[in-house]
C-alpha positions as CSV (number, residue, x, y, z in Angstrom):
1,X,24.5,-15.5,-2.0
2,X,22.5,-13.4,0.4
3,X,20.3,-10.4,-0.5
4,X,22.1,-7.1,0.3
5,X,19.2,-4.7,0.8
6,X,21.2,-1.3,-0.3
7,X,17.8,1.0,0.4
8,X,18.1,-0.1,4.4
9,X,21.6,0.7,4.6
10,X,21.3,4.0,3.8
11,X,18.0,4.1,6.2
12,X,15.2,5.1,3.4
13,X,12.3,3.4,1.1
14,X,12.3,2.7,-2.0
15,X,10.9,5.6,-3.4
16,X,13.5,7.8,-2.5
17,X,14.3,10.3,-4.6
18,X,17.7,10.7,-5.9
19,X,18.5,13.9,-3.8
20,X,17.2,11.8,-1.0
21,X,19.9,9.2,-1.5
22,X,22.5,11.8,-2.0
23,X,21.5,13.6,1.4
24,X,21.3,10.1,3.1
25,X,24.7,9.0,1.9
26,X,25.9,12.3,2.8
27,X,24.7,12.1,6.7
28,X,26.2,8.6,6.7
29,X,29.4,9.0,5.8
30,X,30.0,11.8,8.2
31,X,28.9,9.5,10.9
32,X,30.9,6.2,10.1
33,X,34.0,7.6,8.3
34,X,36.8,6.1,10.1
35,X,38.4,9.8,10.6
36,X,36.0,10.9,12.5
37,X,33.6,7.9,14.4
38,X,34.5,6.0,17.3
39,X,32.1,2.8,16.0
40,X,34.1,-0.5,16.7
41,X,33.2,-1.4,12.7
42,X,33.0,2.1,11.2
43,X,35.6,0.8,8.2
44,X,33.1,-2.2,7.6
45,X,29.9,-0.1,7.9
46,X,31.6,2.5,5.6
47,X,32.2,0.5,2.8
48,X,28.6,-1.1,2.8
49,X,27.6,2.7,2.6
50,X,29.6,3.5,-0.1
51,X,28.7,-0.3,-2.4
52,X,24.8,1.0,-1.7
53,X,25.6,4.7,-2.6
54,X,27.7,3.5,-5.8
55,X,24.6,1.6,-6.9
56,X,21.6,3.4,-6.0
57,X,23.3,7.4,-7.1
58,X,23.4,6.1,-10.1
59,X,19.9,6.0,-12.3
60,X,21.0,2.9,-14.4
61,X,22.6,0.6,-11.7
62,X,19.6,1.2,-9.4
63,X,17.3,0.4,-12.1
64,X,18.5,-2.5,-12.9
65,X,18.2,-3.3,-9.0
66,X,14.7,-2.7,-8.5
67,X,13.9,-4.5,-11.6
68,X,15.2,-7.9,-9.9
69,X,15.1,-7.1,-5.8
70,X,11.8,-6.5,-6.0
71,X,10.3,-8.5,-2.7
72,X,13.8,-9.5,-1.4
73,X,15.0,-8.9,2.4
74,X,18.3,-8.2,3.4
75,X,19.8,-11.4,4.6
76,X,17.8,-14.2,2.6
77,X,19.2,-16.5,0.2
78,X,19.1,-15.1,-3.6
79,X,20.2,-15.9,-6.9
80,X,19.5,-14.2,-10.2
81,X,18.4,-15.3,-12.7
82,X,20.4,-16.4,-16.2
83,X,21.5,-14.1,-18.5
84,X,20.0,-11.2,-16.3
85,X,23.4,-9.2,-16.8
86,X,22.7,-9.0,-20.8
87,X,19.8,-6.7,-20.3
88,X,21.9,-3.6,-18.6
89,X,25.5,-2.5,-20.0
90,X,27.2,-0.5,-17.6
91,X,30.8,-0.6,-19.6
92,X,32.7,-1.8,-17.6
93,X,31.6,-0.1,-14.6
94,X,30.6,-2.3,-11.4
95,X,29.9,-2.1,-7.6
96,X,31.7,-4.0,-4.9
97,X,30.5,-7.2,-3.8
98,X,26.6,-8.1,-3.8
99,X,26.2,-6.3,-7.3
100,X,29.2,-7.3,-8.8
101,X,28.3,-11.0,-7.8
102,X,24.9,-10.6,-9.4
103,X,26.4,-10.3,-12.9
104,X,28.8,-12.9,-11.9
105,X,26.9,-15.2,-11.1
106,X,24.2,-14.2,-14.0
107,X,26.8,-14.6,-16.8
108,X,27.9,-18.0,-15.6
109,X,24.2,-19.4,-15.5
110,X,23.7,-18.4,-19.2
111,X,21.8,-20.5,-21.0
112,X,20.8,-18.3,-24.3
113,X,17.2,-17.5,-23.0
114,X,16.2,-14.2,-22.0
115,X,15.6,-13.2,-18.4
116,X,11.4,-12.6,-17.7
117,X,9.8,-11.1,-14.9
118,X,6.3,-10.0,-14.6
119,X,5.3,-6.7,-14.0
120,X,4.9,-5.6,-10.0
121,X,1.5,-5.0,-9.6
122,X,0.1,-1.2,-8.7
123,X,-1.6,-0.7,-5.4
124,X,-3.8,2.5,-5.4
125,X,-7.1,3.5,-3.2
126,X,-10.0,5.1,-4.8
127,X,-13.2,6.9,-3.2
128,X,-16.3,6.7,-3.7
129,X,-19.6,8.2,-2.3
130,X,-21.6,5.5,-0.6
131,X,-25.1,6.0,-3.3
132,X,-22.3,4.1,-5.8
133,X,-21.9,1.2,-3.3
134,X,-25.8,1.1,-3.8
135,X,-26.1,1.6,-7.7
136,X,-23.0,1.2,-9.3
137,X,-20.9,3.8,-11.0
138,X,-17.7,4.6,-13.2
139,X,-14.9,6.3,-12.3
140,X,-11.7,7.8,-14.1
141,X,-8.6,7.7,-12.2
142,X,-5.3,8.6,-13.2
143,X,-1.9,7.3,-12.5
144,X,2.2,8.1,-12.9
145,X,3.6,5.0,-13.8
146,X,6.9,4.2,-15.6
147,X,7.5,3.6,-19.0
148,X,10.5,2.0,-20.2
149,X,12.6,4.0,-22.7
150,X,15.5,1.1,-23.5
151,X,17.7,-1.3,-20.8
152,X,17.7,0.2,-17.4
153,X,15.9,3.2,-18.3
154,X,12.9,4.5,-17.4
155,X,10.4,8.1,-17.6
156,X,7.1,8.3,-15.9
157,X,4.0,8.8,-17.8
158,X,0.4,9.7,-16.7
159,X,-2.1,6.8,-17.2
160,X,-5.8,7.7,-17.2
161,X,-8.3,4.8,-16.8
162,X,-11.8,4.7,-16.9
163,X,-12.8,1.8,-13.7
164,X,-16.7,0.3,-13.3
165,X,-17.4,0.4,-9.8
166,X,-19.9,-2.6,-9.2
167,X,-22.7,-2.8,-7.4
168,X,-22.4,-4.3,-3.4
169,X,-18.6,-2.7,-3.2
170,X,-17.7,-2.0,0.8
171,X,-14.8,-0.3,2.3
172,X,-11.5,-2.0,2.1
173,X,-12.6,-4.5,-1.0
174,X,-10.3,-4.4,-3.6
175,X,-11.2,-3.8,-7.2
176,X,-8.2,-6.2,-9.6
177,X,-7.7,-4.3,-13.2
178,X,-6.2,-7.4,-15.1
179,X,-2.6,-6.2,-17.0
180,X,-2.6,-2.7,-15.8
181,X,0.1,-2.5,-13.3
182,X,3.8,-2.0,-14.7
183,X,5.5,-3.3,-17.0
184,X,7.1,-6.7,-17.7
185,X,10.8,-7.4,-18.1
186,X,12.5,-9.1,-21.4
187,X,8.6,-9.7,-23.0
188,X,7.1,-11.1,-19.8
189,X,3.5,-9.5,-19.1
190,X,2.5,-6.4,-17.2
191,X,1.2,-6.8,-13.7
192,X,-2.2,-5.9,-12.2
193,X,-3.3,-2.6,-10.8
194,X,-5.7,-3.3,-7.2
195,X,-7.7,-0.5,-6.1
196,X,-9.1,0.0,-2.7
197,X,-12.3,1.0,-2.0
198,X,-12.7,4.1,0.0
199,X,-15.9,6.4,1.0
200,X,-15.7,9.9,0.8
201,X,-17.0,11.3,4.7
202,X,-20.9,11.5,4.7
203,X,-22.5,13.6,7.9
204,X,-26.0,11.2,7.1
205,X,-24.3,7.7,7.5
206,X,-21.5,5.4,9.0
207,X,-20.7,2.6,7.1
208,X,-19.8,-0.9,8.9
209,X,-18.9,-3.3,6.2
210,X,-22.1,-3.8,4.7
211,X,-24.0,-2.4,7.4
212,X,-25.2,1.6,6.9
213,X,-25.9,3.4,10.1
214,X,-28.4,6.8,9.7
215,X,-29.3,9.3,12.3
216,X,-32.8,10.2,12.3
217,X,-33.9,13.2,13.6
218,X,-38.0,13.0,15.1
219,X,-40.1,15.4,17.5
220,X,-40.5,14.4,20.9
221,X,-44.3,13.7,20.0
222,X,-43.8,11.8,17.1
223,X,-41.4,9.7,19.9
224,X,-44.0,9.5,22.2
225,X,-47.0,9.1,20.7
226,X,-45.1,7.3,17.8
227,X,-46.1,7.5,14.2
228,X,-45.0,7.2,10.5
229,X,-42.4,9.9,9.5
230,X,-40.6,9.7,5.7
231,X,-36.6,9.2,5.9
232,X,-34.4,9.7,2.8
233,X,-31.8,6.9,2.7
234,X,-28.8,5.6,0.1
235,X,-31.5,3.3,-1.9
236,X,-34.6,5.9,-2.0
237,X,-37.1,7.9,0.8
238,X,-38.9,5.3,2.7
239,X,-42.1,5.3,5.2
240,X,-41.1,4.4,8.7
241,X,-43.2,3.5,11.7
242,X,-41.9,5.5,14.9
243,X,-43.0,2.8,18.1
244,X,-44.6,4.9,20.8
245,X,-42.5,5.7,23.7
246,X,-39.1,5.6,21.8
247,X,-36.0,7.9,23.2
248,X,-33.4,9.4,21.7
249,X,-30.6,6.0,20.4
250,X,-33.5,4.0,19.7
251,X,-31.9,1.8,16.8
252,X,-34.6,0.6,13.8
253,X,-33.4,-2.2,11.8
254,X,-34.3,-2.6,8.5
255,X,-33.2,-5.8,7.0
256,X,-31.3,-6.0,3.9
257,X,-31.4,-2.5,3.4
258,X,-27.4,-2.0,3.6
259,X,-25.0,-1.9,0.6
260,X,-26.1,-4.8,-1.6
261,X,-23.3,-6.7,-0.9
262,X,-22.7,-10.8,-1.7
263,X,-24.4,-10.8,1.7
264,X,-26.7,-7.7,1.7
265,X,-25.9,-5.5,5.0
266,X,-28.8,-3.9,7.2
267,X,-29.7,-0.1,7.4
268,X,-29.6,0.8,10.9
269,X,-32.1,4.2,11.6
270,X,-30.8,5.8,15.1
271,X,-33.6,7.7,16.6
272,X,-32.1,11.3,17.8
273,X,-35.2,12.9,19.4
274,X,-35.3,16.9,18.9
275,X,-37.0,19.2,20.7
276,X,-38.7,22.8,19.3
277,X,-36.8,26.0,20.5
278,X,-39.0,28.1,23.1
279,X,-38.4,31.1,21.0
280,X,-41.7,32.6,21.9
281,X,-44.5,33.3,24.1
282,X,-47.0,30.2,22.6
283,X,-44.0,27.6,22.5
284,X,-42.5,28.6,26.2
285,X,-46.3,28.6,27.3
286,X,-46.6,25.0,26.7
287,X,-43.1,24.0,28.3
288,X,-44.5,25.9,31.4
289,X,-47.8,23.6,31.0
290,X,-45.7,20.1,30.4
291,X,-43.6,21.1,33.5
292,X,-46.7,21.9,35.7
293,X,-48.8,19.0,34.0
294,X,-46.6,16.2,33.8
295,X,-44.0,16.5,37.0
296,X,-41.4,14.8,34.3
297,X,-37.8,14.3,36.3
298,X,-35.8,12.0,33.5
299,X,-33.1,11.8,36.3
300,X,-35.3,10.0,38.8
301,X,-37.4,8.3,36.1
């Protein structure tokens, strides 16, 4: 039989909320009902409507949906597995079609074994400040994640967990908690909960996979004449040695200094030279002498 993807036909995602699907149903209908819409197959789109309303409005059926279509696309080949249909009594009560055919098809392939499924794993992002990349750290998160109350049935419950953040983590890596996604079906095990590495904004540094870039602020003498000047950085202040005659986007490398990834990244120091405000007689006296003395024009230089 071929997958009937219910959620698509009534144009919304899976988490939908149920005066979503109502509303979406609603709009529908008014635009395919044969009464009123001039659609060449309005009859055939409005019964596909109505099977995905008759399942998804109501809490059980569309339980007992997820819990198997999970992963499916409309279209592609699908049979369930046996004995599915013994977990979920509707009394009596089916859909049309697709759904109907799933317990069909379920109570003919019985062969007294339960139907498994592993848990679907939990996808979540969590951030960071880039000094934990560095040093490591632990963090508590907190997640609303179902909790089976009988066949079909389902209430949400807040899960707090306390996650190690190693050392060397970069943006985008994923962190795998083993058995703390949802919950399994008919005694299979839970799945996994994957957290994605984020970094909270930092006006010091810009982070390229394992690469840290910093903008350094010096004076235009230290620049010139060059020098050693003290720079606070994600590992600790270190002593750096300003070459004479830099400008403003001169880029310092120091090796290895990035995150302490597998493959340690590189600290990049961007030279941004600054100049003293001439917010006095002394300090607008000796611009007036370096513009006399030194006949500077950086736009012919």
């Amino acid at each position: 039989m071929e997958y009937k993807d219910y959620y698509q036909t009534l144009g919304l995602d899976r988490g939908a909320s149920a005066g979503d699907i109502k509303k979406a149903y609603r709009k529908m209908v008014r635009k395919y009902h044969p009464d009123v819409s001039k659609h060449a197959d309005a009859d055939a789109k409005t019964k596909e409507i109505n099977e995905a309303y008759d399942v998804l409005g109501d809490a059980e059926k569309r339980a007992a949906y997820d819990a198997l279509g999970r992963g499916h696309h409309a279209g592609e080949q699908f049979q369930p597995p046996p004995d599915w249909s013994e977990h979920f009594d509707f009394g009596g009560a089916g859909a049309d079609d697709f759904f109907a055919d799933l317990f069909a098809q379920a109570g003919r392939g019985r062969r007294g074994g339960g139907f498994q499924m592993r848990g679907d794993d939990i996808h979540a992002t969590i951030t960071i400040d880039l000094v934990d990349a560095y040093r490591g750290a632990t963090r508590t998160v907190s997640l609303r994640v179902p909790k089976a109350e009988g066949p079909g049935r389902a209430t949400m419950q807040e899960k707090t967990l306390s996650v190690n953040i190693p050392r060397g983590v970069t943006p985008g890596q994923q962190l795998r908690l083993a058995g703390q996604g949802h919950e399994g079906h008919g005694g299979a095990g839970p799945g996994d909960l994957y957290l994605e590495i984020q970094f909270a904004p930092d006006p010091r540094y810009r982070v390229e996979g394992a690469h840290v870039y910093e903008n350094v602020p010096v004076t235009p003498w230290e620049a010139a004449l060059g020098g050693s000047v003290a720079v606070p950085t994600p590992s600790g202040t270190v002593e750096v040695t300003i070459p004479a005659g830099s400008q403003s986007g001169r880029k310092l490398r120091l090796k290895g200094k990035g995150i302490p990834a597998s493959t340690p990244g590189d600290l990049y120091l961007i030279l941004d030279v600054v100049l003293p405000p001439a917010n006095n007689d002394k300090a607008r006296a000796l611009y007036q002498a370096m513009a006399r003395d030194l006949a500077f024009n950086p736009r012919t230089a």
